[in-house]
C-alpha positions in Angstrom: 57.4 73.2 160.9 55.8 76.2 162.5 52.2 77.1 162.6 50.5 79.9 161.1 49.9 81.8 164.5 54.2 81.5 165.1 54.6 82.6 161.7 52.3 85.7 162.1 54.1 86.8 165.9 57.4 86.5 163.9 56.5 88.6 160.7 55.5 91.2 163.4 59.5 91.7 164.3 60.8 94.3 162.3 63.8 96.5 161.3 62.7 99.9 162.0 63.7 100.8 158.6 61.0 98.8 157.2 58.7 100.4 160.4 59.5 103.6 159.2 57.5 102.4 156.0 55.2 101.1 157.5 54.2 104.3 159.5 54.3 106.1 156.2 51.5 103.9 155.2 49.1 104.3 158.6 50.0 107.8 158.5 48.3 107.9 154.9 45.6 106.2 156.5 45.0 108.6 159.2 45.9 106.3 161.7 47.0 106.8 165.2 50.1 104.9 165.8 51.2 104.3 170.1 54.7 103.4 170.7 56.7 102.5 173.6 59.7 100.5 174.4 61.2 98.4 177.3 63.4 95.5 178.5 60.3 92.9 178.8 62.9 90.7 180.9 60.4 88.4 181.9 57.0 88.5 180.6 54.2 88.5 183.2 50.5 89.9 183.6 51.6 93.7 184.6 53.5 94.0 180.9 50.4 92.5 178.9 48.0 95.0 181.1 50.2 97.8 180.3 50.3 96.8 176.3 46.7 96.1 176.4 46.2 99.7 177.8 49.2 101.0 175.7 47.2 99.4 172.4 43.8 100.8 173.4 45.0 104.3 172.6 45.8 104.3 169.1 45.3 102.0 166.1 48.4 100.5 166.3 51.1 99.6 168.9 54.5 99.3 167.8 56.9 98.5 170.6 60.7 99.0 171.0 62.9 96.2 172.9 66.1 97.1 174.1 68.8 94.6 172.9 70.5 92.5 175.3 74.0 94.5 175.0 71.4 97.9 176.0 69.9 95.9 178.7 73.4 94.8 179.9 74.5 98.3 179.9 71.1 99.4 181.9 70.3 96.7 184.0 73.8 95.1 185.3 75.8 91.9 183.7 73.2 89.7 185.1 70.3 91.2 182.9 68.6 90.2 180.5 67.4 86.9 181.5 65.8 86.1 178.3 67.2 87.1 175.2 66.1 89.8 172.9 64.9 87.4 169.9 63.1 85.5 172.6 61.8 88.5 174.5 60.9 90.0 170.7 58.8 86.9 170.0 57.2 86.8 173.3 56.0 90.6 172.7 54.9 89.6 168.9 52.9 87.0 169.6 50.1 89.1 171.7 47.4 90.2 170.2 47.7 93.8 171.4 51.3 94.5 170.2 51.1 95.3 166.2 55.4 95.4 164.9 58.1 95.0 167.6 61.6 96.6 166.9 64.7 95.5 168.7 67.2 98.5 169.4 70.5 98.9 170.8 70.4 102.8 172.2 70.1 102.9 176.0 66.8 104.8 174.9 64.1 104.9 172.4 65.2 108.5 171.3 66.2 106.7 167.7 62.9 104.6 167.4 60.7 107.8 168.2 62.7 109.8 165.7 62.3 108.1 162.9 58.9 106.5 163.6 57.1 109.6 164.7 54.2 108.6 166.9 51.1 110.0 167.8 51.2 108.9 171.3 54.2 107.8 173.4 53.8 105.8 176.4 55.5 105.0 179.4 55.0 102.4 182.3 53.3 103.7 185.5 56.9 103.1 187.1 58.3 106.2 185.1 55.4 108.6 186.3 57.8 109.9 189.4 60.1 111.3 186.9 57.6 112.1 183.7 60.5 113.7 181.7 62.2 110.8 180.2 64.8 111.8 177.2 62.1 111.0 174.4 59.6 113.2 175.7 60.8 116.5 174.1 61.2 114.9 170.6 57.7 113.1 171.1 55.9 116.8 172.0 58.4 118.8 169.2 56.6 116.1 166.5 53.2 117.3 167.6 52.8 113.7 169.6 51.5 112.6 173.1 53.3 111.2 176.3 51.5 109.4 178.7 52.3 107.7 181.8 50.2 104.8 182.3 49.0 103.1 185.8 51.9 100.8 186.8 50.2 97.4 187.8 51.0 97.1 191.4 53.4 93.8 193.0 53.9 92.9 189.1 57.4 93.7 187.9 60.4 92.1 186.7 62.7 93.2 189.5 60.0 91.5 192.0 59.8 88.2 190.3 62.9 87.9 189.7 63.5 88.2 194.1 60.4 86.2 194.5 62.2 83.1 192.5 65.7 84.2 194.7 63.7 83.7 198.1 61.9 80.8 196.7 64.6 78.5 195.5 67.6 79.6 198.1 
């Protein structure tokens, strides 16, 4: 039997269907709604900073996951490590991350269409090339895009060769 805190991080995962309802409703309320996406391969402190900062903006964060057939066609055949309902549940159960979506475009051009947000954010990483393919549609629907501080010696790519050195 699950508790009422698992519960709660696994009502967060929805269809964007039902997201796109949902941002009907806080648009009603004159909310601002952030959204960003990612692979969230392995969970670790720079991806909570960055949500944390990413939920700080708005009054609710709703972020994108690729699906493990997007992160396959992104990453390589060895990605991801953790798969997407895992890597969904890990995302729902901070505090800071309102509705997660799983998607299976190689970008969040779909999510941002239909949800709309007020601010769209990006990783510090993606600041050397601040036109990413959502970035247009974000400013043509009168939203934001931001580039946030990339946490420094925290990202997937390094722990994943930290672990390879560790355990040769």
């Amino acid at each position: 039997m699950q508790d009422d805190s698992a519960s709660a991080g696994l009502s967060k995962i929805k269809p964007l269907s039902d997201l796109a309802l949902i941002r009907g409703q806080l648009r009603g309320q004159g909310k601002a709604v952030v959204v960003t996406n990612g692979h969230f391969d392995l969970l670790h402190v720079g991806h909570l900073r960055y949500l944390q900062r990413a939920r700080a903006l708005g009054d609710c964060l709703i972020v994108g996951v690729n699906s493990d057939a997007s992160t396959r066609r992104l990453k390589g055949d060895r990605r991801p490590l953790v798969p997407q309902e895992e890597r969904a549940e890990l995302l729902a159960g901070l505090a800071c991350v309102d509705y997660v979506v799983i998607f299976d475009e190689l970008t969040a051009e779909h999510v941002v269409e239909v949800l709309e947000p007020d601010i769209y954010v990006k990783g510090g990483d993606y600041a050397a090339s601040p036109h990413w393919p959502e970035s247009d549609l974000v400013q043509r629907q009168g939203g934001r895009v931001l580039a946030l501080p990339y946490v420094s010696g925290h990202s997937t790519s390094q722990l994943i060769q930290r672990i390879v050195d560790r355990y040769r």
